[in-house]
C-alpha positions in Angstrom: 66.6 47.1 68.0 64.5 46.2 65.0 66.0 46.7 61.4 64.9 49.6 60.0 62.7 49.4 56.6 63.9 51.0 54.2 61.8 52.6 51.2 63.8 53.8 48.2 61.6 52.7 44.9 63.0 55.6 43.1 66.7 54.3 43.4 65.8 51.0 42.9 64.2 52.1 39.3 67.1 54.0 38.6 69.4 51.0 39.2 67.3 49.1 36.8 67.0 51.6 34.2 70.7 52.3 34.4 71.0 48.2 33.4 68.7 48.8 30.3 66.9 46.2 32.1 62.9 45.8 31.8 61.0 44.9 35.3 59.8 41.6 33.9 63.8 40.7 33.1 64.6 42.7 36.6 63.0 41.1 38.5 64.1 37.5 37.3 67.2 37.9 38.1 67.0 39.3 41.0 64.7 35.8 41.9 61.1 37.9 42.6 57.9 38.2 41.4 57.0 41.2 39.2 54.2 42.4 41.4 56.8 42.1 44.2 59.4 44.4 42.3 56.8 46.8 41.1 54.9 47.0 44.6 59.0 48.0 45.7 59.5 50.5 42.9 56.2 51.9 43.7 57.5 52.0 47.8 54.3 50.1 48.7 57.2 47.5 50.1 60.6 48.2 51.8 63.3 47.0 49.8 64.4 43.7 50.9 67.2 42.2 52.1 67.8 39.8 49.8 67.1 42.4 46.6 70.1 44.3 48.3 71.9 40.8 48.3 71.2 40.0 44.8 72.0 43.7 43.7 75.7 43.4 45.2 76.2 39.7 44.0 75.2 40.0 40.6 74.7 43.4 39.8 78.0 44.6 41.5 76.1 47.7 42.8 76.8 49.1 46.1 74.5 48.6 48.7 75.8 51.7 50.3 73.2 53.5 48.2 70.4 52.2 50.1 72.1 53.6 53.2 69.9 55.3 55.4 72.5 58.1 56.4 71.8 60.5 53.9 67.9 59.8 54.5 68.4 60.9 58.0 70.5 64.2 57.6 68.1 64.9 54.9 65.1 64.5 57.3 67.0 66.3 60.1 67.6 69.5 57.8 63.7 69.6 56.1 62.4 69.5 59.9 64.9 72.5 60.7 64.0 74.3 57.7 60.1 73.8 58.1 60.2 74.7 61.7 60.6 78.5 60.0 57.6 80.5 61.1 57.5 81.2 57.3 55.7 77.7 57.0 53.8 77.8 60.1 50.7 76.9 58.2 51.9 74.1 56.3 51.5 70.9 57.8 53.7 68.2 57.1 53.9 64.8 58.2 57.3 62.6 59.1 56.4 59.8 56.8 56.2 62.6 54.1 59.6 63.7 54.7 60.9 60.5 54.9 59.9 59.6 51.6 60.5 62.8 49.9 64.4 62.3 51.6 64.7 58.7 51.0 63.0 58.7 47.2 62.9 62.6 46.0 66.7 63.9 47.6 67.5 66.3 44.3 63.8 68.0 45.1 64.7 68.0 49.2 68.2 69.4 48.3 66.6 72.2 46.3 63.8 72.8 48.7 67.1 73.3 51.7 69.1 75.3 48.8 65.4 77.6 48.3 65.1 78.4 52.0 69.0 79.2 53.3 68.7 81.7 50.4 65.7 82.8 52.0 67.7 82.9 55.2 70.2 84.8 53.6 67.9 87.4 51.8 66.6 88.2 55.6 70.0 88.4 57.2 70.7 90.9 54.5 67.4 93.0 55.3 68.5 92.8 58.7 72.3 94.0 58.3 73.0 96.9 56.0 76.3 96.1 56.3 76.2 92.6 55.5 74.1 93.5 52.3 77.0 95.6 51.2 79.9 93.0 51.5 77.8 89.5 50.9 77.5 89.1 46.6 73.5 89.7 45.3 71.9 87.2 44.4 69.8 84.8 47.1 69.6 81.4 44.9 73.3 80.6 45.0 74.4 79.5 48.6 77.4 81.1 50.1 80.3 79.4 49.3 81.5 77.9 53.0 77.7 76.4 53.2 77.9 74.8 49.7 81.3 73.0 50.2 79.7 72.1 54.3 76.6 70.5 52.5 79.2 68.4 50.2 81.1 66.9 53.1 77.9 66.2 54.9 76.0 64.6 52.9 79.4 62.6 52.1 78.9 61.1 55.4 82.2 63.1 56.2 83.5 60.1 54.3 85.8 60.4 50.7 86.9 56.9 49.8 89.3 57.4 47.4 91.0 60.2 49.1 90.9 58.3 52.0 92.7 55.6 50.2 94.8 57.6 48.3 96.1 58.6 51.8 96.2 55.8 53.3 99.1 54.6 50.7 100.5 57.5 50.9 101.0 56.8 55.0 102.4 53.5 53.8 104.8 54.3 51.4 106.4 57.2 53.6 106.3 55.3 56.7 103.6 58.2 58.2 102.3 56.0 60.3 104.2 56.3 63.5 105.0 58.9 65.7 108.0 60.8 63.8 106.0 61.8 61.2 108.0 64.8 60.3 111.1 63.0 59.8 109.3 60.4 57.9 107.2 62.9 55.8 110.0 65.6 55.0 112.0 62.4 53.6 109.7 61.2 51.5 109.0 64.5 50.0 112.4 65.5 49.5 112.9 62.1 47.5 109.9 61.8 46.0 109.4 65.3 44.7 112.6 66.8 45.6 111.2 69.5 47.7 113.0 70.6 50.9 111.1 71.3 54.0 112.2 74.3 56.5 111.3 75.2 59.8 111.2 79.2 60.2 109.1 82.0 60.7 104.8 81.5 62.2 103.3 81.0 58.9 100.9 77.6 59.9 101.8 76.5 56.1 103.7 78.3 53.2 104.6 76.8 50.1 107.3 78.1 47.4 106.3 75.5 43.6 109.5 77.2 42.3 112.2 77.5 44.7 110.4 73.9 46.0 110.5 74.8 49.7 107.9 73.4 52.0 108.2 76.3 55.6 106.3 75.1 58.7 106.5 77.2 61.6 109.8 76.9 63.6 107.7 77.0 67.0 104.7 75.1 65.8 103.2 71.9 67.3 104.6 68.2 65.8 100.9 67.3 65.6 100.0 70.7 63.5 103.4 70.8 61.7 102.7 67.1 60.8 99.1 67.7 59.5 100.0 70.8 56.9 102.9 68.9 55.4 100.4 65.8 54.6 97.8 69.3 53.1 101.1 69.9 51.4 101.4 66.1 50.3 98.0 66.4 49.2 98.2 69.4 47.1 101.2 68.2 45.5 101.4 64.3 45.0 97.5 64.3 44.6 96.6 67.1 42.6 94.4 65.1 39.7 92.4 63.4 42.4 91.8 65.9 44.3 90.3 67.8 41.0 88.5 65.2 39.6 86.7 65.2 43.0 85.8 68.5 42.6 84.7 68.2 39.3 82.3 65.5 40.6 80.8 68.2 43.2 79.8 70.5 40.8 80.3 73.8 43.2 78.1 76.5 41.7 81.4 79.1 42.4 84.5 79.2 42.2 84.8 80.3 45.5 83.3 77.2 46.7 85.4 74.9 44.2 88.3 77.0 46.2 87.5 76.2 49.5 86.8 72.1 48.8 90.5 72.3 47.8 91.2 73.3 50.7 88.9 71.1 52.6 89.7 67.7 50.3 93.6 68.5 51.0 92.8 68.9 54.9 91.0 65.3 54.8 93.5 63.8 53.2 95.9 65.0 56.1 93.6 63.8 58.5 93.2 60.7 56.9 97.2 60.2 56.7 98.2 60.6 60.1 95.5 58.7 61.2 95.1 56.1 58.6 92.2 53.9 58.2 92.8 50.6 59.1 95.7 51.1 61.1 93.3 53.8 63.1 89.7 51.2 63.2 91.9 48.4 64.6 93.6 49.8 67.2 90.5 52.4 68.1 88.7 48.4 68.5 92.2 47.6 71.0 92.0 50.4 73.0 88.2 50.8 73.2 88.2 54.0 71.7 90.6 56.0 74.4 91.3 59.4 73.0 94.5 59.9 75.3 96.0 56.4 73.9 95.0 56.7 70.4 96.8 59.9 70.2 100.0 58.5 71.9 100.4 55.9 69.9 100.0 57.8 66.3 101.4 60.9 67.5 98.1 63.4 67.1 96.3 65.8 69.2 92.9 64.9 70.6 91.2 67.2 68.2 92.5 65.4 65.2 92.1 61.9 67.1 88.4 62.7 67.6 87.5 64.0 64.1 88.9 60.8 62.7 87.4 58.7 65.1 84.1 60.7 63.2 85.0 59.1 59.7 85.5 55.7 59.9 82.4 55.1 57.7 84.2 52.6 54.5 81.6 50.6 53.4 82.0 46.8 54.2 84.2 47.9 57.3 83.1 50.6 59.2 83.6 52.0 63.0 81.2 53.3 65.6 79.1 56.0 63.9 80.6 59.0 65.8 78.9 62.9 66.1 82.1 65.2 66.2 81.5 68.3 67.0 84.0 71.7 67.9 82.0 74.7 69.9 83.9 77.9 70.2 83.5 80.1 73.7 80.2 81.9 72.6 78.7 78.5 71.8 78.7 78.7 67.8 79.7 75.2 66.3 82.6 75.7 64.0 82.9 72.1 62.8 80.4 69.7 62.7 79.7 66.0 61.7 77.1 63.6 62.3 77.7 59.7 61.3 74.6 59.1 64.2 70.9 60.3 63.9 72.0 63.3 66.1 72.1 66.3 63.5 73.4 69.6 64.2 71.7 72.9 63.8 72.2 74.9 60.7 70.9 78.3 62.3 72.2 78.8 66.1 74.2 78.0 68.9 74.2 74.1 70.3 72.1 73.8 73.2 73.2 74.6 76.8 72.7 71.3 78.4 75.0 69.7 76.1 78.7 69.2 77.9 80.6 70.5 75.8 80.3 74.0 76.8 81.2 73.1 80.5 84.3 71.6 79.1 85.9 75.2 79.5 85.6 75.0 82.9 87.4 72.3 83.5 90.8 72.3 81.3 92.5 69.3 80.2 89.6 66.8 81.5 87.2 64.7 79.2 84.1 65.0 80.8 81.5 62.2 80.3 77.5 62.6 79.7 74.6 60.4 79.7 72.1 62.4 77.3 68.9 61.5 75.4 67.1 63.8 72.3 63.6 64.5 72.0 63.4 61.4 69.7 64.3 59.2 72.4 67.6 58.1 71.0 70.0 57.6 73.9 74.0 58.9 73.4 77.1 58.9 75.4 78.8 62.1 74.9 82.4 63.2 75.4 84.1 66.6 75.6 87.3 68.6 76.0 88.4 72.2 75.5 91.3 72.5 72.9 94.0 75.6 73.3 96.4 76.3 70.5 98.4 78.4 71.4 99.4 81.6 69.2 103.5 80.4 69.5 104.5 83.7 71.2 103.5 86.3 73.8 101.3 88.6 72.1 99.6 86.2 69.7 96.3 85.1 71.1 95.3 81.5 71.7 93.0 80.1 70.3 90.2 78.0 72.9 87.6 75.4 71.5 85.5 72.8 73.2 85.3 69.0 71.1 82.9 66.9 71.3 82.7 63.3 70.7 79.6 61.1 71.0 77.3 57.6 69.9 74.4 56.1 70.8 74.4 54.2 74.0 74.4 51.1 72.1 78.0 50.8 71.7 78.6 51.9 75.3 80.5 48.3 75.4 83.1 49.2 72.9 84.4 52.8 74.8 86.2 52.8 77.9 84.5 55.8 79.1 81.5 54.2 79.7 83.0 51.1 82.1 81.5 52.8 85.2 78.6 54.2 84.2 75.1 53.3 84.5 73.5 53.2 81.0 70.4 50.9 82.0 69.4 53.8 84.1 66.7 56.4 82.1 67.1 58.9 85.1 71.1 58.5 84.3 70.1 61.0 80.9 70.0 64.1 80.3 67.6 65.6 77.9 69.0 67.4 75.3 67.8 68.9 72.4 69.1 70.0 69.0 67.9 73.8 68.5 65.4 75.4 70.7 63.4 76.7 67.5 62.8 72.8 66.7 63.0 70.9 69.8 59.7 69.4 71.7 60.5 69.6 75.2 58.2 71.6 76.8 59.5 71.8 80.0 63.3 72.7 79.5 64.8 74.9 82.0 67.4 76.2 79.8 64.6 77.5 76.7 65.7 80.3 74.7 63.1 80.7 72.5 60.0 78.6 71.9 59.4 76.0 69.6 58.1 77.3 66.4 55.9 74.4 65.6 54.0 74.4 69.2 51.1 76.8 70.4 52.0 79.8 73.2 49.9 80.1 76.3 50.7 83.2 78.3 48.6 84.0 81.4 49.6 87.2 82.7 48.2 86.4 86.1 51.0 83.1 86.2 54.9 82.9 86.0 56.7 80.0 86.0 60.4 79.3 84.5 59.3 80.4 81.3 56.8 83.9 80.3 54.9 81.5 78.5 53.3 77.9 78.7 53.7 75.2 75.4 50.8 73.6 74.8 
């Protein structure tokens, strides 16, 4: 596949205006020609290569920042957003979306920001009842979208909390498969708390008494994973808020729940931590079942981390993770592939994932392309937990767990299938209200962006014919 170009003149002037440097002086050090630099600022050229080089060797800048991850979940969320029937007349290119996502993010963040209030405004003309419990006010997002947006356009991926925990998985010897012995030790040294095992509360923590209570009939994996939260909230407690205060959450609500969800990837990213987890994901070609015997996890947790191994300078197979409750609304989502997931509705039908319900305790295996022509192998699995006594409900989820075909080599699922074969794939789309197909079977609604023709004299699958 050829290298993708990338255009990002407006980060490469901030770079240089950050170094109080003029383009003459820029551009000799970074060995070009000032026409050369200015035709890149100007994104008449893609950056190249060696600028990226020469940035990193003797600027010490990142080259992360010319990634072109957040580029694509920014160009997968505008094309969501403008498939609205409220911009039905507005035409729009993909190169003009590309640029504004690669050189303008701020104004493409705002736009996205503009229209879920929008969204929101209609939901609550819709719902009397949700207008009288959801706060006024349309331009501030609701709180659990704001702190999704952060960890997405993170690339799922916090490095020094991921660090932080990694040393932390060190130090208490958290790596292995007793991690409860190992973890209540090292608390009860470290910060002299005691850790009990008693009642059904998932988590409950006493700061004066010092008790840390897990759940007397709760999982190890579970158990394990809310006393690293714990860990987190206790050990980490500065990094965790100066991350926060680097968000910039527009509530405290949101500032609330990042806690929360900063705390949570810090437990993922301790019993499952990062180089430990990359290298022996590399040994055992990426088999769910053996990555979570070895570190003592469940699948779900194995698979979400498997979804974040994105450091820069050493990263794993850019993973979608994604977990899909019974009615088909995606509860969790992350995307480190081109594959973005809908903001507004269910995933579509002819994913996997929701036939993982029908067959319990089985991965089940897909060949699938999207409307882009971007090939994936896709996993999925239903998930019980269990409520830990008769009358408490269990909880049932479907994960899913997928890359592009490309990397088919590295997973053992795909020894014995036939990924040279297009017929092998099914087409899958992201949301009916955006996706081109016209001939899809399983078509809820059509395709906002497409013309209708509807002969009343002809039926076929669909009351209506995309043109």
């Amino acid at each position: 596949m050829a290298t993708r170009k990338i255009y990002a003149g407006a980060r490469l002037g901030e770079i240089r205006r950050g170094l109080g440097l003029t383009q003459t002086a820029f551009a000799r050090e970074l060995g070009v020609s000032l026409s050369y630099l200015n035709q890149m600022e100007n994104n008449n050229r893609p950056v190249s290569r060696d600028v990226v080089q020469g940035l990193a060797e003797r600027f010490g800048v990142d080259v992360a920042v010319f990634s072109m991850d957040e580029g694509d979940r920014l160009m997968a969320d505008l094309r969501e957003a403008l498939a609205d029937p409220l911009f039905r007349e507005t035409a729009h290119s993909r190169a003009e979306l590309q640029i504004l996502a690669t050189n303008a993010p701020g104004l493409a963040h705002a736009f996205l920001a503009l229209h879920r209030a929008y969204r929101a405004g209609q939901e609550r003309f819709a719902s009397l009842d949700e207008a009288l419990d959801r706060p006024s006010g349309g331009l501030t997002p609701m709180p659990w979208e704001e702190v999704r947006d952060f960890f997405h356009y993170c690339d799922n991926y916090i490095d020094a909390v991921d660090r932080a925990a990694e040393q932390f998985s060190r130090n208490a010897q958290f790596e292995g498969r007793d991690k409860l012995a190992a973890g209540t030790a090292w608390l009860a040294e470290t910060h002299g708390v005691r850790t009990e095992f008693a009642g059904d509360a998932i988590r409950r923590y006493d700061p004066l008494a010092k008790v840390l209570t897990l759940p007397a009939e709760g999982s190890v994996e579970t158990n394990a994973f809310q006393l690293a939260h714990q860990v987190a909230l206790i050990a980490h407690e500065g990094l965790i808020e100066a991350t926060l205060d680097l968000a910039r959450f527009r509530s405290t609500e949101a500032r609330a729940i990042a806690r929360i969800g900063l705390a949570n990837y810090f437990a993922g990213a301790a019993i499952l931590p990062y180089e430990a987890t990359l290298t022996a994901a590399r040994e055992l070609r990426h088999d769910l079942d053996a990555l979570a015997g070895r570190f003592g996890t469940s699948i779900e947790q194995t698979g979400h981390r498997l979804s974040t191994l994105q450091r820069p300078g050493n990263k794993g197979i850019p993973f979608f993770f994604a977990r899909v409750d019974q009615a088909g609304t995606i509860t969790k989502r992350h995307s480190s592939t081109r594959l973005q997931f809908a903001r507004f509705g269910g995933a579509c039908p002819l994913w996997n994932v929701h036939q993982a319900f029908e067959t319990p305790g089985r991965i089940l295996r897909q060949l699938a392309e999207t409307p882009d022509g971007v090939r994936y192998i896709c996993l999925a699995r239903d998930v019980i937990k269990p409520g830990g006594h008769f009358r408490a409900p269990a909880r049932r989820y479907a994960i899913a767990l997928g890359c592009e075909v490309k990397y088919a080599d590295q997973l053992v699922y795909a020894d014995d299938l036939d990924t040279t074969n297009a017929a092998a794939f099914e087409p899958i789309g992201v949301s009916c209200r955006i996706c081109e197909r016209t001939n899809c079977h399983q078509r809820s609604v059509p395709p906002v962006e497409k013309a209708l023709s509807i002969d009343p004299n002809r039926r076929g699958i669909l009351p209506y014919r995309i043109v």
